[in-house]
C-alpha positions in Angstrom: 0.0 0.0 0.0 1.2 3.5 -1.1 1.4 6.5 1.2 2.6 9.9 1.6 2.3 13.2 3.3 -0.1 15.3 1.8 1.4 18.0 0.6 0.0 21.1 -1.6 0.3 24.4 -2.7 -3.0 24.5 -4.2 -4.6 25.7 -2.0 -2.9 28.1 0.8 -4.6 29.9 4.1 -7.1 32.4 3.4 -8.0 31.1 0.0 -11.5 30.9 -1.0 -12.9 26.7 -1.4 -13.5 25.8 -4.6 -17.4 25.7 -5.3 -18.7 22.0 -6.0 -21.8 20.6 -7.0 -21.9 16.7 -6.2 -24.2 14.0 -5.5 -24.3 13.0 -2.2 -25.4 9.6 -0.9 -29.0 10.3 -0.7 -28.9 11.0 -4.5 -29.4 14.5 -4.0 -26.7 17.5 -5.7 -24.6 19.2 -3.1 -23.1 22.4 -3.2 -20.7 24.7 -0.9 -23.5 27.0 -1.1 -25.9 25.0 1.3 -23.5 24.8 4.3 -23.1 28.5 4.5 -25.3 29.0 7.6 -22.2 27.2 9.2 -19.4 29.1 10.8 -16.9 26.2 10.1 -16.7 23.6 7.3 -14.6 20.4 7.1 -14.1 19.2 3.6 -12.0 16.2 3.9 -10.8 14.0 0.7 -11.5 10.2 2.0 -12.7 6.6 0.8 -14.3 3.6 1.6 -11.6 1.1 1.4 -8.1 3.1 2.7 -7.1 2.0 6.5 -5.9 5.3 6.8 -9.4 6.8 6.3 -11.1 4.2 8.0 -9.3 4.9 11.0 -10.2 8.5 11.1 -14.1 7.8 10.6 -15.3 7.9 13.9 -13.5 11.4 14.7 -15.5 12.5 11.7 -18.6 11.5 13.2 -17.1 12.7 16.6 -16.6 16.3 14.5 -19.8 16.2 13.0 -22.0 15.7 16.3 -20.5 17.5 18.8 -20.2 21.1 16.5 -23.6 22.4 16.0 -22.0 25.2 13.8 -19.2 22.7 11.7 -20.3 21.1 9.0 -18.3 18.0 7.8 -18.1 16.8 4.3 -16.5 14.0 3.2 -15.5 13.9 -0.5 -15.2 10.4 -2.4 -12.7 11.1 -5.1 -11.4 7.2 -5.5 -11.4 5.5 -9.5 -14.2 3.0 -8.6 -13.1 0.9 -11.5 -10.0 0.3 -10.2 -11.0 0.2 -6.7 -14.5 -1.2 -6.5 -15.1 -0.5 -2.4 -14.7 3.3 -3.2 -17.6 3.0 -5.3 -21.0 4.9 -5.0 -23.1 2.4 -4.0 -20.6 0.9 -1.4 -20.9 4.9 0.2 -24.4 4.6 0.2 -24.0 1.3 2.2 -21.8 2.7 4.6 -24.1 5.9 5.3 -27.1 3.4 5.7 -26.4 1.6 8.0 -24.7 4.3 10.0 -20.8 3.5 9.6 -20.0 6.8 8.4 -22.9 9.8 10.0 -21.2 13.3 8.5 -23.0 15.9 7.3 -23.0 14.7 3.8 -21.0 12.4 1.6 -20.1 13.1 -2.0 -19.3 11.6 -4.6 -16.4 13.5 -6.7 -17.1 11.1 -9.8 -15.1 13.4 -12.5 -11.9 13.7 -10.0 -12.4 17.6 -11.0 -12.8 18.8 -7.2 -10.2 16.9 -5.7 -7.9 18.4 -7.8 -9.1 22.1 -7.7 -8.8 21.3 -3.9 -4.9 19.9 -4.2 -6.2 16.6 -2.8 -3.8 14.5 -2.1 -4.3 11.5 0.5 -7.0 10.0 2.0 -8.2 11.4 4.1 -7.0 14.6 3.5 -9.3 17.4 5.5 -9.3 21.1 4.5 -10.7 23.2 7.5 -12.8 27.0 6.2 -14.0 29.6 8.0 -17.1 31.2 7.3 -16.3 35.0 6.0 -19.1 36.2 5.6 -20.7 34.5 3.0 -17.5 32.9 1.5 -15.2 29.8 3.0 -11.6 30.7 3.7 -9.4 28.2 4.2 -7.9 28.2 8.0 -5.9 25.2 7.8 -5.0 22.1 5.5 -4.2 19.1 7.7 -4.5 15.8 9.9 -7.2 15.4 12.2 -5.0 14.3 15.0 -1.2 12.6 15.7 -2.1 9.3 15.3 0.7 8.4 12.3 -0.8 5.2 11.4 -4.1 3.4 11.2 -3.9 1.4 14.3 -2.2 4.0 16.7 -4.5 6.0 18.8 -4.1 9.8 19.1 -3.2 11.5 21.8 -4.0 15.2 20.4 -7.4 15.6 18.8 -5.7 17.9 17.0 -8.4 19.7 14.3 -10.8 19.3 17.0 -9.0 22.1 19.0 -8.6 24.0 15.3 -12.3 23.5 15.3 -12.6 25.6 18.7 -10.1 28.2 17.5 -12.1 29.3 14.8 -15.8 28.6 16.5 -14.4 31.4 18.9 -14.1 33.8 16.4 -10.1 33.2 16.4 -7.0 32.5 13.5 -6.0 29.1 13.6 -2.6 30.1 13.5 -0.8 26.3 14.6 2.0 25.1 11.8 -0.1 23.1 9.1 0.6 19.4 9.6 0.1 17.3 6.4 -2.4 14.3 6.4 -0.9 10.7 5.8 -2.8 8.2 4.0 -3.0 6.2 0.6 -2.9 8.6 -2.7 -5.7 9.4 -4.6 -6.8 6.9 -7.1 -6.8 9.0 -10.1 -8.5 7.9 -13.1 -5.8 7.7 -15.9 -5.0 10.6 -17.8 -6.8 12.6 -14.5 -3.3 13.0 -13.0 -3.6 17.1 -11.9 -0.3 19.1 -12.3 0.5 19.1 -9.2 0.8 15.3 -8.8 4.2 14.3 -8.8 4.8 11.4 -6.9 
């Protein structure tokens, strides 16, 4: 199994998210747009079948219940050809039965928003701050200090970057990249900034 730090300078701190209309689980179109009455939102790049992202479900959830005003999306941006588990309707299992509870999973069939993102890993979470109207990112990286799959953290670390912003402060901690397994890029989908 591959992995690597995530690592990318396509997005940098205080850059506006990239807007994104994708079907969610439910079958429904999703867009930035409809989690602007949040003051926080969590976009983090994950799949169905990486231990890395399995690992770091449950502090989704975790995320996801305990911040009335965060809103976590998860972002499915896996080839499903060549990795069948990452595939739509094995999401929609997953959110049925109540594996995976965030406030919306999407699927990023084309690849297109992973890349505008800088995606790298899974997972690989991007943290915004409401401005008014418009998400600025406040921080690209882990969810805690756990370096592998098995280890447990000791530092919910974006849960305290989570606080920072919710009171109206900079996250202003040194940007720690993810670790997981690469994006599954379709071929020929390969973004400029992949070079690994």
């Amino acid at each position: 199994m591959v992995s690597l730090d995530s690592e990318s300078d396509v997005l940098q701190r205080g850059d506006e998210a990239p807007s994104f209309e994708l079907t969610g689980t439910d079958e429904e179109t999703h867009s930035l747009a409809e989690f602007a009455d949040n003051e926080a939102l969590l976009v983090v790049f994950t799949c169905n079948h990486c231990p890395y992202a399995k690992a770091k479900i449950d502090e989704l959830n975790r995320l996801a219940a305990d911040y009335d005003d965060l809103a976590v999306v998860g972002i499915n941006a896996n080839d499903p050809e060549e990795y069948p588990d990452d595939s739509f309707e094995r999401m929609q299992e997953l959110v049925e039965r109540g594996d995976i509870d965030y406030d919306a999973y999407l699927f990023d069939e084309s690849q297109e928003v992973a890349a505008a993102y800088g995606a790298r890993c899974t997972p690989d979470p991007f943290l915004f701050r409401n401005d008014g109207g418009a998400f600025k990112l406040a921080y690209h990286g882990r969810l805690d200090d756990a370096p592998n799959p098995d280890d447990e953290p000791s530092e919910r670390e974006m849960a305290a970057h989570v606080e920072t912003l919710l009171a109206g402060e900079d996250v202003t901690a040194a940007e720690k990249p993810s670790r997981g397994c690469s994006i599954k890029w379709k071929p020929g989908n390969e973004p400029d900034y992949w070079d690994v």
